[in-house]
C-alpha positions in Angstrom: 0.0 0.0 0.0 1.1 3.2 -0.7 1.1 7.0 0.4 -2.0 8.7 -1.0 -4.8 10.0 1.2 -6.7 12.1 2.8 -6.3 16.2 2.2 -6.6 17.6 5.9 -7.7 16.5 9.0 -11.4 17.5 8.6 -11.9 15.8 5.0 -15.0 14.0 6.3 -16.8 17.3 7.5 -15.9 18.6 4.1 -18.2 15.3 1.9 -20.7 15.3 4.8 -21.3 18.8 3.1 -21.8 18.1 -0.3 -25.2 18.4 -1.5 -27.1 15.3 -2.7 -27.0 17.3 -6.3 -23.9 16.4 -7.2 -25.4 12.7 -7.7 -27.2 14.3 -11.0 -24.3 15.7 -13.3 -25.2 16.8 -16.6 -21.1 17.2 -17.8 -19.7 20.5 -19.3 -19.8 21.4 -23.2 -17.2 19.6 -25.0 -16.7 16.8 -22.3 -18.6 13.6 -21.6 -21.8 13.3 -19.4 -20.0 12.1 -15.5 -22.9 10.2 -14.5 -25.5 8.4 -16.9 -27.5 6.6 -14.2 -29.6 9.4 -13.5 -30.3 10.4 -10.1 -28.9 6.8 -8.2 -31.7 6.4 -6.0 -31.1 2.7 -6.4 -27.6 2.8 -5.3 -27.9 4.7 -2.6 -30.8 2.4 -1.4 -27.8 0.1 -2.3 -25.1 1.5 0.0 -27.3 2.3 2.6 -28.2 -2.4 2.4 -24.8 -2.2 2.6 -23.8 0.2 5.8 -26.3 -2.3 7.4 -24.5 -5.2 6.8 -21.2 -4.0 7.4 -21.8 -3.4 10.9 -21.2 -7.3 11.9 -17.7 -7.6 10.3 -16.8 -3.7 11.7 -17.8 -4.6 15.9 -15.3 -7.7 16.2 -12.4 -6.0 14.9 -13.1 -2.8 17.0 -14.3 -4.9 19.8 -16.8 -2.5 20.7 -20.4 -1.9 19.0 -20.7 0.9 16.5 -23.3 2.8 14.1 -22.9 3.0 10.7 -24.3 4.4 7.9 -24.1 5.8 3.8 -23.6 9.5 3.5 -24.9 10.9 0.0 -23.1 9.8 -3.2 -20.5 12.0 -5.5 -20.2 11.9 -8.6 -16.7 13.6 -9.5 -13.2 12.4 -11.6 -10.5 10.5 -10.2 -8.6 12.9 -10.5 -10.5 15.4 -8.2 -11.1 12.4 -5.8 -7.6 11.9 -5.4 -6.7 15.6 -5.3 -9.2 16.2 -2.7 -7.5 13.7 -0.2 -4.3 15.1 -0.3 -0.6 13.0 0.2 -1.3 11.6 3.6 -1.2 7.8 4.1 -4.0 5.8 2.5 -5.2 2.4 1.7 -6.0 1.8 -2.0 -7.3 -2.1 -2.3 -8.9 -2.5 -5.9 -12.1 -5.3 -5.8 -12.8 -7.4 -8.7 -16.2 -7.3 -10.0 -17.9 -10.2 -11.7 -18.9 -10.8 -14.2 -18.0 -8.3 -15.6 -14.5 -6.7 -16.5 -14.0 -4.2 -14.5 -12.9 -3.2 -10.7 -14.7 -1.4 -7.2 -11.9 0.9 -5.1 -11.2 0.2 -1.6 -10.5 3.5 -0.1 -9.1 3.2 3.6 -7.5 6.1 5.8 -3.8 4.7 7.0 -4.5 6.0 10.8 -7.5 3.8 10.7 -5.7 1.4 8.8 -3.0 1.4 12.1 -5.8 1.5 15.0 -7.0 -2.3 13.4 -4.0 -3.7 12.8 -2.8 -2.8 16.6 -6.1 -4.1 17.7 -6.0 -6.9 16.3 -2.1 -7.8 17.6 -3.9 -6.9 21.1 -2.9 -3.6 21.5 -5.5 -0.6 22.3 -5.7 0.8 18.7 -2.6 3.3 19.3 -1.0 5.0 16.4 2.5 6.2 15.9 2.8 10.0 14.9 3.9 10.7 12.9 2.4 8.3 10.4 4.7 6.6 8.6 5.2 7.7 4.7 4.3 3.3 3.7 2.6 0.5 4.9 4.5 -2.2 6.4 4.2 -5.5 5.4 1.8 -6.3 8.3 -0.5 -3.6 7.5 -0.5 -4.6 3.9 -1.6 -8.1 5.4 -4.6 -6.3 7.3 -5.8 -4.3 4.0 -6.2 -7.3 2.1 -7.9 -8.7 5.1 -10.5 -6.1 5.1 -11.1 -6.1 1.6 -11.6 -10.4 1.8 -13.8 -9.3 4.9 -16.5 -6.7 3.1 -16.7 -9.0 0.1 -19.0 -11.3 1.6 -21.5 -8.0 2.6 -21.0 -6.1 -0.5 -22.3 -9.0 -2.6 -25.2 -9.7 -0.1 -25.8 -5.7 -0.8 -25.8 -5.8 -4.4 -27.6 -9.6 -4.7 -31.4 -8.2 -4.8 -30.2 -5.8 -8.0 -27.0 -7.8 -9.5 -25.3 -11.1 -8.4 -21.8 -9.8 -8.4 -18.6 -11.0 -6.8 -16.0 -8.6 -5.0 -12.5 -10.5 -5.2 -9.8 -8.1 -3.7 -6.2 -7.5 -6.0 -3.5 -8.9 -3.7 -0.4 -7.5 -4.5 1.0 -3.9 -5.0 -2.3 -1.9 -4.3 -0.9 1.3 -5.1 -3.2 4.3 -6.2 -0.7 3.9 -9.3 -1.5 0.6 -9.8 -5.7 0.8 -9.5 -6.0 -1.1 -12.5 -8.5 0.7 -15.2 -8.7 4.2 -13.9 -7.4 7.3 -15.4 -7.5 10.5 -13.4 -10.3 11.7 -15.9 -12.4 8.4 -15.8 -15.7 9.4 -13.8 -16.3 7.8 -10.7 -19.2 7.1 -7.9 -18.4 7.8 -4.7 -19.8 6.0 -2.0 -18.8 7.1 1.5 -19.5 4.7 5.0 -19.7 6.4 8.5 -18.5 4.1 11.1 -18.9 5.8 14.8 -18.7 4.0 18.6 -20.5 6.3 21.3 -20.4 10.1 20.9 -16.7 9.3 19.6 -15.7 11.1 16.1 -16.3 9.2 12.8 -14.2 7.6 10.5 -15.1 7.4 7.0 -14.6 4.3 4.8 -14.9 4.5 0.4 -15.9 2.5 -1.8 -15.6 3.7 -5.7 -17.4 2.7 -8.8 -16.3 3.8 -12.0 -18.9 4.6 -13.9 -17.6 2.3 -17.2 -17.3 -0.9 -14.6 -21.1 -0.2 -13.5 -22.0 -0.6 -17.4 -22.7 -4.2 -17.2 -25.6 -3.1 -14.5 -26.6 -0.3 -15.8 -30.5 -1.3 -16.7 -30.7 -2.8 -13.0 -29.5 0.6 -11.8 -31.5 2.6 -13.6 -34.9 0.5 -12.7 -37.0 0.3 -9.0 -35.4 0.8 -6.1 -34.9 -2.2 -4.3 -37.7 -1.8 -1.4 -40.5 -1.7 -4.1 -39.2 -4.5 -6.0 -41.7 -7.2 -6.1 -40.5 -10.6 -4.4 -39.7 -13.1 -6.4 -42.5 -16.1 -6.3 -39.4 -19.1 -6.8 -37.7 -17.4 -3.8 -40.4 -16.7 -1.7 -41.5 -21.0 -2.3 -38.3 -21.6 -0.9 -38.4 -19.1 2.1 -41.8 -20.8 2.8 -40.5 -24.3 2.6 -37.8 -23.3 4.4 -39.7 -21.8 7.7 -42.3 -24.9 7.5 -39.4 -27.1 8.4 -38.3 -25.3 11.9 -38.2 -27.4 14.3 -39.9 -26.3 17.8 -39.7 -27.8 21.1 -43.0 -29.3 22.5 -43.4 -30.1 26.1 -46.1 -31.0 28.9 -46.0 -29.4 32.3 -47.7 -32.7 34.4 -47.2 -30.5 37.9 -44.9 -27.8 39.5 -44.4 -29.0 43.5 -43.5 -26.2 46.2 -41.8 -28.0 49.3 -40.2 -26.0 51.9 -36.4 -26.0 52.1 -36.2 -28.1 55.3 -37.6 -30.9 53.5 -35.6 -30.6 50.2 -32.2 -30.4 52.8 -33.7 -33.5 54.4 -34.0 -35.4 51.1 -32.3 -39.1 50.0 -32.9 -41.6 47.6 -36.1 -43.4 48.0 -38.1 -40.5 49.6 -41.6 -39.9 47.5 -42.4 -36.2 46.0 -46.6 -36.2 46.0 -47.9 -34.7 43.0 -51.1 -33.9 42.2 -52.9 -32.4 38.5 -55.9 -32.2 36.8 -57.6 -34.3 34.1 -55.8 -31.3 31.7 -52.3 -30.4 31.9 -51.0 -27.5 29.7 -49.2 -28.3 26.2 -46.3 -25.8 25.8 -44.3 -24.4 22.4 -41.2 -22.5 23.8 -42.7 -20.5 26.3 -46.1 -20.0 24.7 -49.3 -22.4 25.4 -50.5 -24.6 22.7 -53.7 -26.0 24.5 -54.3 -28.5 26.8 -54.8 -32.2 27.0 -54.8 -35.7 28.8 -52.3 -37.7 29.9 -52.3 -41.1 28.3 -50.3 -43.7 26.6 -49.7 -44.4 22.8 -47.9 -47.4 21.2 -46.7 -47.9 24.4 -45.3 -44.6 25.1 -46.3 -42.0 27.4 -48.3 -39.0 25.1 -50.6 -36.6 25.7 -53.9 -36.3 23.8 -55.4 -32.9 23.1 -58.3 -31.7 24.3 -58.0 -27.8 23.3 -55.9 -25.7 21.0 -55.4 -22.0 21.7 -55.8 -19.8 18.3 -52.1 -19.0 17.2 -53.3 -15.7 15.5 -54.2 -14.6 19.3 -50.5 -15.0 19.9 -49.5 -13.7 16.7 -51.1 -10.1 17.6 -50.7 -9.8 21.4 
C-alpha cells in the first residue's frame, strides 16, 4: 500500500457537506456526461443495504459496538477524488467485479488502517505519529484482510439488484496501480460512517467507475430495491424453508413447592406427592398450545389434546 490519502484532517466534514445534487451531473460542453445513471436512488438504497450489513464484520475488529451508515453519493473524476484527499497515508485495495471486466476501489484512511492492525495484535488501537510515509508489510496483510472481509456484505448488498462477486487484487495496491482508472475516468463515490459512542467518525470509500457499473446499468437505472416485487421461486423456498423449523414441545404434568427443610432433608427413596388435573397445559417455547390428557400411545407415554389456543391470538398480542 502506498502513500495517497486524505487532504486535511477535517476531509469527512468537508463530503458530509456536499449536496445530494452532485449525484445528478449533466457534464460541461465539450466533455462527456459524469454520471449516466440518473439520479442513483437505487444505489444509494444500495449503499445504505450495505452500511447495514457491514456493521457485523466492523464490531469484532473494533471490539466494541458501532453505528454505521451511507452518506450521500458523489459523482466527480479521479482525479479530483484523489486531489481532494491530499498526500497523507492511504489504503488503496482495488475489488474485482464479476462478471464483468471491470474493478470497485477500496479507499481506507492509513490512521484507521493502524488503530485495526494494533487491535488486532492486542494492542489498544494506538497510532504512531507521525504516520509513517508506507505501509509495512503487516499492514498490507490487514488491507487485504478487510477487503476479503466486506466482500461477503457487498455481494449480499448488491444480490437483490445484481449477483456480483468482489474479489480483492492482492499485491502492489498502489493508487498507481488501481488497474482501469485514469485521473479523468468518472467515478461514484460511495462514502461509509463508522462511529462508537459520541466518539468522532471515520469514514470508509468505496468507488465505482462509472464504465465498470456498465454491465448493470438497466438494473440501476430501474426500481429501487424496497418496491421491487419478491420473487415467487424465492419466496417457495423461504416458505418451505420456515415450515421445516423445528420447535420444542413439552407438557408441564405439575410444579411441587416444598419447603427448604424438607428438600435439605432429602435421599434416595423418599416420594415427591404430586397432584394435577384431568388437563395439563401443552407448551411451544414458552407459549401455550392447549391442553390435553395424559395417556399412553404405542406404548409410550403421550398426551392427547383436548384444546388448542388460536395461534393468531398470539400472533397479535
Amino acid at each position: 500500500m502506498v502513500n495517497v490519502a486524505a487532504t486535511s484532517p477535517d476531509l469527512k466534514s468537508e463530503r458530509r457537506e456536499r449536496a445530494r445534487a452532485d449525484t445528478a451531473d449533466h457534464g460541461v460542453l465539450g466533455q462527456g456526461k459524469l454520471n449516466p445513471y440518473g439520479d442513483l436512488h437505487t444505489l444509494q438504497h444500495l449503499s445504505a443495504r450495505l452500511a447495514r450489513g457491514m456493521r457485523g464484520m466492523w464490531e469484532p475488529l473494533l471490539r466494541q459496538e458501532v453505528r454505521c451508515w451511507a452518506e450521500p453519493l458523489v459523482v466527480q473524476r479521479f482525479a479530483d477524488y484523489r486531489a481532494e484527499r491530499g498526500e497523507r497515508l492511504t489504503a488503496w485495495l482495488p475489488l474485482t467485479m464479476t462478471p464483468g471486466a471491470g474493478s470497485a476501489l477500496l479507499v481506507l484512511d492509513g490512521r484507521f488502517v493502524l488503530e485495526l492492525l494494533d487491535l488486532f495484535f492486542g494492542g489498544t488501537g494506538a497510532v504512531a505519529h507521525p504516520l509513517p510515509a508506507e505501509f509495512s508489510p503487516a499492514g498490507e496483510v490487514m488491507v487485504a484482510r478487510l477487503g476479503a472481509m466486506l466482500a461477503a456484505p457487498l455481494k449480499a448488498a448488491w444480490e437483490p439488484l445484481s449477483r456480483i462477486d468482489f474479489l480483492p487484487l492482492r499485491g502492489d495496491a498502489s493508487v498507481a496501480a488501481v488497474p482501469d482508472l485514469d485521473g479523468d475516468d468518472a467515478a461514484i463515490v460511495t462514502r461509509f460512517g463508522i462511529a462508537a459512542g459520541t466518539a468522532k467518525p471515520v469514514f470508509v470509500d468505496i468507488i465505482y467507475p462509472v464504465a465498470a457499473l456498465k454491465p448493470h446499468g438497466a438494473a440501476l437505472t430501474g426500481k429501487v430495491l424496497d418496491k421491487a416485487e419478491a420473487d415467487p421461486a424465492w419466496r417457495n423456498r423461504l416458505t418451505r424453508a420456515v415450515m421445516d423449523v423445528a420447535f420444542p414441545i413439552r407438557s408441564v404434568l405439575a410444579e411441587p413447592v416444598v419447603p427448604l427443610q424438607m428438600l435439605i432433608d432429602l435421599k434416595p427413596g423418599d416420594v415427591i406427592p404430586i397432584s394435577f388435573g384431568p388437563d395439563v397445559p401443552v407448551m411451544v417455547c414458552r407459549d401455550c398450545l392447549g391442553t390435553g390428557t395424559v395417556g399412553t400411545a404405542n406404548g409410550r407415554a403421550a398426551v392427547r389434546l383436548t384444546s388448542i389456543a388460536r395461534l393468531d391470538e398470539g400472533l397479535h398480542a
